[in-house]
C-alpha positions in Angstrom: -80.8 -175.9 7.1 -84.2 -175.0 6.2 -84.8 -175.2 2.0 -87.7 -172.3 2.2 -85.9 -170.0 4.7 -82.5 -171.0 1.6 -85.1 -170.5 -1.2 -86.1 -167.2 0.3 -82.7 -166.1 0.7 -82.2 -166.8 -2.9 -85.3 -164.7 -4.0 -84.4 -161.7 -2.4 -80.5 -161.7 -3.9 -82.3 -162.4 -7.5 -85.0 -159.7 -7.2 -81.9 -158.0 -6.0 -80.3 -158.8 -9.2 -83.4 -158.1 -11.0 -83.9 -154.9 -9.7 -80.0 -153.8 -10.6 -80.8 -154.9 -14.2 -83.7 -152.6 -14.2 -81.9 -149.9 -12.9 -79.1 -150.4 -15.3 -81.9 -150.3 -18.3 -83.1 -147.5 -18.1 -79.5 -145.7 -17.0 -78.8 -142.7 -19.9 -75.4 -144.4 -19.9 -74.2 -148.3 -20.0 -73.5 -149.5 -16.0 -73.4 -153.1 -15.2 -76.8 -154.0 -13.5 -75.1 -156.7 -11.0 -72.6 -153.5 -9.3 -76.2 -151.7 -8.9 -77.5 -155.0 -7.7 -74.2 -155.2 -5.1 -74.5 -151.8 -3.8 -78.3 -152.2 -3.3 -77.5 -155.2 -1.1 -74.4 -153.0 0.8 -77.5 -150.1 1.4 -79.9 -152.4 2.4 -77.1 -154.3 4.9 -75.9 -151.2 6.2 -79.5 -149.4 7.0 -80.6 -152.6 8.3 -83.0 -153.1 6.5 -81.8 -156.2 5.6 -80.0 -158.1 8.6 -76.7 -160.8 7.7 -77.9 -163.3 9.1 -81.0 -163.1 6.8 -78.9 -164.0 3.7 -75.9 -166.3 5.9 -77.4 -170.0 4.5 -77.4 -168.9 0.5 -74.1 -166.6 0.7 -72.6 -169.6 2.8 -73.3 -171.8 -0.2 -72.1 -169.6 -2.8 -69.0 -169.0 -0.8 -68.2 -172.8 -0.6 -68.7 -173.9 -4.2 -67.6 -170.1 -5.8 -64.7 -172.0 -7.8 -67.2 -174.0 -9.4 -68.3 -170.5 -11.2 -65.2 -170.1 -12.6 -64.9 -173.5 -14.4 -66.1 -171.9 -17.5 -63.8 -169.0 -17.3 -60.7 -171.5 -17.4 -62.1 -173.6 -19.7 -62.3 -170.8 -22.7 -58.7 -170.1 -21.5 -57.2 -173.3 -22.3 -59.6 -173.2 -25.5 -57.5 -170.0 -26.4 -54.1 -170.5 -25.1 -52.6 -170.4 -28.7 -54.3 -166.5 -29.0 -52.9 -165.5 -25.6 -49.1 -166.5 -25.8 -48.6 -163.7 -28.2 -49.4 -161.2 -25.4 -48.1 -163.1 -22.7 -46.0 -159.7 -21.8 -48.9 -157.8 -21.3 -50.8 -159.9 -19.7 -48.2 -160.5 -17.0 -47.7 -156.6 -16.9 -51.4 -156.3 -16.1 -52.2 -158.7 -13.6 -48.5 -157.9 -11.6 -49.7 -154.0 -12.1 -53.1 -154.8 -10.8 -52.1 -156.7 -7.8 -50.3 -153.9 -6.6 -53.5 -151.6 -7.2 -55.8 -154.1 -5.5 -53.4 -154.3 -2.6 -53.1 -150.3 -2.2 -56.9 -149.9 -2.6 -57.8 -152.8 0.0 -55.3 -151.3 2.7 -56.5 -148.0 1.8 -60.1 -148.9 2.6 -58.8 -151.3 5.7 -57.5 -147.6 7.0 -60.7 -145.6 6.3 -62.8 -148.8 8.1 -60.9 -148.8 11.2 -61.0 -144.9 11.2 -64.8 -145.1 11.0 -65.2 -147.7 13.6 -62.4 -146.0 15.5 -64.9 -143.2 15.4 -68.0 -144.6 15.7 -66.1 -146.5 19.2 -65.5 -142.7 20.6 -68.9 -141.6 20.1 -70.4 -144.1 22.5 
């Protein structure tokens, strides 16, 4: 592992990120600048523009120690445990409700991929 070629890697997905929070700052409505950050990344992978294996070291990392980034997250959760046992119901409701959306959505999108590649595979 090379620490410029890793340093580099983590330049371009912050002046990614910077560039989303531009975009989202001058947006006429409110839009999270990170999602404009992701889908500039997902243009840029799939024009080729920017190649994966250009960005494998850093996303490598951030894949390994992602549960570290939600320490915080679980932390203010046990902090306010005492606020969220009066809506235990809905919460449970929610997150059951939302699995089941997630799930459709993902196999949804698993169809559509393999229909495009599918596709893409008859073309050639």
């Amino acid at each position: 592992m090379q620490p410029m070629k890793i340093l580099l890697q983590l330049l371009l997905l912050f002046a990614l990120t910077l560039a989303g929070e531009a975009i989202s700052y001058v947006l006429p409505f409110t839009f999270p600048g990170t999602l404009i950050a992701m889908f500039l990344l997902l243009v840029l992978l799939c024009t080729g523009v920017i190649k994966e294996d250009q960005l494998s070291e850093s996303a490598g990392f951030f894949s390994k120690y992602m549960a570290l980034f939600f320490v915080p997250s679980g932390v203010e959760i046990v902090e306010n445990l005492e606020m969220l046992r009066s809506s235990w119901a809905a919460i449970v409701f929610i997150s059951v409700a939302s699995l089941f959306v997630t799930f459709l959505v993902a196999a949804r999108a698993v169809e559509i991929t393999e229909r495009i590649i599918a596709a893409k595979e008859a073309r050639t």
